[in-house]
Every structure is written in structure tokens, then in C-alpha cells.
C-alpha positions as a Markdown table, in Angstrom:
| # | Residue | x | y | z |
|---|---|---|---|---|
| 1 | Unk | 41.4 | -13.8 | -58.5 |
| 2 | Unk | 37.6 | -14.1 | -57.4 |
| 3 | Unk | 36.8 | -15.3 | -53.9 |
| 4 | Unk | 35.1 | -18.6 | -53.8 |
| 5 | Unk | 32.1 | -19.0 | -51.5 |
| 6 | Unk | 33.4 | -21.6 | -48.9 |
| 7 | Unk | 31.1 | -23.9 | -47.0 |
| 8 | Unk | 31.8 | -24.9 | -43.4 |
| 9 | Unk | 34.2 | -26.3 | -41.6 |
| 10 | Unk | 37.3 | -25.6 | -43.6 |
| 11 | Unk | 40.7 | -25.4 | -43.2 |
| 12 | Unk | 42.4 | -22.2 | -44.3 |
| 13 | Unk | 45.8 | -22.6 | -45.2 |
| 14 | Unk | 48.6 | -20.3 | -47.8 |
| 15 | Unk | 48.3 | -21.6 | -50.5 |
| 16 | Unk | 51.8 | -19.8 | -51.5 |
| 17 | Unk | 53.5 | -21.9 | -48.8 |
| 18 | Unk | 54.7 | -25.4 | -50.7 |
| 19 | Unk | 55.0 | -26.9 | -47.2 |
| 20 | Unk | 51.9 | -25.6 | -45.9 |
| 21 | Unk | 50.5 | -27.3 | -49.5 |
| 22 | Unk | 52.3 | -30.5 | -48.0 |
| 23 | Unk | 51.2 | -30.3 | -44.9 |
| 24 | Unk | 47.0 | -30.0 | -46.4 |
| 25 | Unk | 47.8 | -33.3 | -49.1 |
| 26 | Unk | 49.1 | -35.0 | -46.0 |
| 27 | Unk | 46.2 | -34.4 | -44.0 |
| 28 | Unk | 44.0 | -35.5 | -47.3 |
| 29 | Unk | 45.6 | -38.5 | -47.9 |
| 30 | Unk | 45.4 | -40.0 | -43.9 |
| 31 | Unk | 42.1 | -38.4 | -42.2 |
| 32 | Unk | 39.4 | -39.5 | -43.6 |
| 33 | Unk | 37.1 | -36.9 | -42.4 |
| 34 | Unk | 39.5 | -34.1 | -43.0 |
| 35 | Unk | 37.3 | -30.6 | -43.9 |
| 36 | Unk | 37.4 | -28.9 | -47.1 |
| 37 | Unk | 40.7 | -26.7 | -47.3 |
| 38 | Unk | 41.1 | -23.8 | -49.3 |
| 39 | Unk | 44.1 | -21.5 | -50.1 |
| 40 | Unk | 43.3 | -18.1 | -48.2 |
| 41 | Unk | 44.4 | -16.1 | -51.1 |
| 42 | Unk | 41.1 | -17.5 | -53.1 |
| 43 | Unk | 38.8 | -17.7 | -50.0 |
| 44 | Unk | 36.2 | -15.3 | -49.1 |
| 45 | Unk | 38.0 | -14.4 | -45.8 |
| 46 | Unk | 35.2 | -11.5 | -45.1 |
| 47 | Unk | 32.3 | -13.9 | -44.9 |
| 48 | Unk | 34.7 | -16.8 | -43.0 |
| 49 | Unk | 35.3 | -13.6 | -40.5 |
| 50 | Unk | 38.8 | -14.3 | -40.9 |
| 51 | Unk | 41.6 | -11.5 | -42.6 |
| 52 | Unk | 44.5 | -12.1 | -45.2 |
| 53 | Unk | 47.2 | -10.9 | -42.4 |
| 54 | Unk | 45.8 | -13.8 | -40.1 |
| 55 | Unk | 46.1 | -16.4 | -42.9 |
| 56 | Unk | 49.1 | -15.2 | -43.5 |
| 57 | Unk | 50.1 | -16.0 | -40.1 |
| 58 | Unk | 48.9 | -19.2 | -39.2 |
| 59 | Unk | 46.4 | -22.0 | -40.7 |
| 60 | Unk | 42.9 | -21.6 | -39.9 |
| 61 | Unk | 40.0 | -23.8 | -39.0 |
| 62 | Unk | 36.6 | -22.3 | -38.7 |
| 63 | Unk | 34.3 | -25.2 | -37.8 |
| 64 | Unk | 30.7 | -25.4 | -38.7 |
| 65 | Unk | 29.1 | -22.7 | -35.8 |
| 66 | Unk | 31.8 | -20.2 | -37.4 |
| 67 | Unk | 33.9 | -20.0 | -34.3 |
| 68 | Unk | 37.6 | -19.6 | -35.7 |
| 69 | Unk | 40.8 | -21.7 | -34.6 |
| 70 | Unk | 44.1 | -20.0 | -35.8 |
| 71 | Unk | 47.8 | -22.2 | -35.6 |
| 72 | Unk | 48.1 | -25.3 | -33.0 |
| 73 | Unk | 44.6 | -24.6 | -31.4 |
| 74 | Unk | 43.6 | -25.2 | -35.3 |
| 75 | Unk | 45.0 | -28.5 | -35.5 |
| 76 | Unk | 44.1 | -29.7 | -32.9 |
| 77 | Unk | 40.4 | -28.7 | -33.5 |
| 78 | Unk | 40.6 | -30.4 | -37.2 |
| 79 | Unk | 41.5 | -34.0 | -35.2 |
| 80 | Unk | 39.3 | -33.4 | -32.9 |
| 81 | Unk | 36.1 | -32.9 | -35.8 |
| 82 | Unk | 37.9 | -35.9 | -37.6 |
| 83 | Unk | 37.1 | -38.4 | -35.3 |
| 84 | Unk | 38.5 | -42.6 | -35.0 |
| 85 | Unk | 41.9 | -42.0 | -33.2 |
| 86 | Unk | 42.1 | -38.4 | -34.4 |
| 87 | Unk | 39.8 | -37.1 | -31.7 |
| 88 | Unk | 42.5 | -38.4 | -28.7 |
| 89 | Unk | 45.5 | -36.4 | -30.4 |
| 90 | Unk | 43.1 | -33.4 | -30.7 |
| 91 | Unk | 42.0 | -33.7 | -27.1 |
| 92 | Unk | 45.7 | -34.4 | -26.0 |
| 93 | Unk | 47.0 | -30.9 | -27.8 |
| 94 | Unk | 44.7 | -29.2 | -25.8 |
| 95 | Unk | 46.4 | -30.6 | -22.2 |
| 96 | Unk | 48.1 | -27.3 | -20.6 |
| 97 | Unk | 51.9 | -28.1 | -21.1 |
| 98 | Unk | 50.7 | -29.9 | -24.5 |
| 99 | Unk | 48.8 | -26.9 | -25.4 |
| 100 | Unk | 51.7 | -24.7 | -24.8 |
| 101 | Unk | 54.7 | -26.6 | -26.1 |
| 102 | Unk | 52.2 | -27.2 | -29.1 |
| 103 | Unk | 52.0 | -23.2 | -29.2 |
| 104 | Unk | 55.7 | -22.8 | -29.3 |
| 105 | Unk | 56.4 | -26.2 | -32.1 |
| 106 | Unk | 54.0 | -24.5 | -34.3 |
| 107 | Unk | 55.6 | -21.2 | -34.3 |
| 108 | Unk | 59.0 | -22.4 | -34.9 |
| 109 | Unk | 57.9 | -24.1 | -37.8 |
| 110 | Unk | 56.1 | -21.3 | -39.3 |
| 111 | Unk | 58.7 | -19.2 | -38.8 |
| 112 | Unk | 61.1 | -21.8 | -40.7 |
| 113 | Unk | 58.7 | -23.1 | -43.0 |
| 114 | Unk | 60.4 | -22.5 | -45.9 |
| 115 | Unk | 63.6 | -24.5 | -44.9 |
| 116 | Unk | 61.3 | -27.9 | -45.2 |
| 117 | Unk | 60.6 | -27.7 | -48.4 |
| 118 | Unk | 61.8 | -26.0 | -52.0 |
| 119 | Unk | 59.1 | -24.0 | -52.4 |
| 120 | Unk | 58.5 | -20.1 | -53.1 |
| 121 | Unk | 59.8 | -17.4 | -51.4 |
| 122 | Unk | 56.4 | -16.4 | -50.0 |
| 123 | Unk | 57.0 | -19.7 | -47.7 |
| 124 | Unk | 58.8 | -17.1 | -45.6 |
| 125 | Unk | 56.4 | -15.6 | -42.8 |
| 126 | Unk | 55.6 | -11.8 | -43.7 |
């Protein structure tokens, strides 16, 4: 599979994972200025400065001055771009026990990703 060039922002996301894939149509269907998203396995993560074991990892965000936002803090900077009533939850996620707590929500559900949904066995964090 070729790497496609990727324009900035976008949000970086397994494209294996079925509930990661959920997770990206949700955020489709209700931000209206949600970034262009792309599967990491089909992104050219050299020129995005990101690598495969990160994406593997955790979602991505790399906003438009190429500064990189990996999990929670990733979230939290794709409301924040979006805008409207996005922004305040963005902004909110980034309030110390918020921040943390967020931390420790988003790596429970990576790590059990793959219970949410039926998807492939690659929903399991490597």
C-alpha cells in the first residue's frame, strides 16, 4: 500500500481498529469542522513526523504548524480547532485533574478497544 501525501491538520487514527473507525464516523457525522482523518497504515507518517508504533498506540492530531498531539491531548486539540461549543470541551480536557483522569479514560479504552465493538483482532493494542 502507497502512502498518501496528507495535508494539515489531520487526525491519524488505525484504521485496523473497527472502533477507532467508529469513533472517526462519529466525529464526521457531529463536528462540523472536524480535520481530514486518515488511517495511519496508508499515511505518510515520515513527512507527518509521526511513526507506525505511535499510531499504533494512540490517535494522532498534528494541527496545521505540524506540532503533534498523541491520545487525550489529541482530542482535546481536534475540539478545540473545531470550534462552536467544541472549543469549551477541548479547553475543559486540558484542566489538570480533567487532563489527567482524561489520560487514564483514554488508556483504558485503548487498551479494551476491541471489547466495544466486533471488529478485527488488530483492535487489540500491540
Amino acid at each position: 500500500m502507497t502512502a498518501q501525501p496528507t495535508a494539515l491538520p489531520v487526525l491519524v487514527f488505525d484504521g485496523d481498529c473497527a472502533f477507532c473507525q467508529a469513533c472517526v464516523q462519529w466525529g464526521q457525522r457531529h463536528i462540523a469542522a472536524m480535520p481530514a482523518t486518515v488511517a495511519y497504515q496508508s499515511a505518510g507518517l515520515v513527512a507527518l513526523g509521526l511513526t507506525a508504533e505511535q499510531c499504533a498506540i494512540a490517535v494522532q492530531y498534528v494541527a496545521r504548524d505540524h506540532r503533534a498531539y498523541s491520545a487525550n491531548d489529541a482530542v482535546a486539540a481536534v475540539l478545540l480547532a473545531a470550534g462552536k461549543g467544541w472549543w469549551v470541551l477541548g479547553a475543559l480536557m486540558h484542566l489538570p485533574g480533567v487532563h489527567w483522569l482524561g489520560g487514564v479514560a483514554y488508556r483504558w479504552v485503548a487498551r479494551n478497544r476491541g471489547r466495544f465493538t466486533r471488529g478485527p483482532a488488530s483492535c487489540a493494542v500491540r
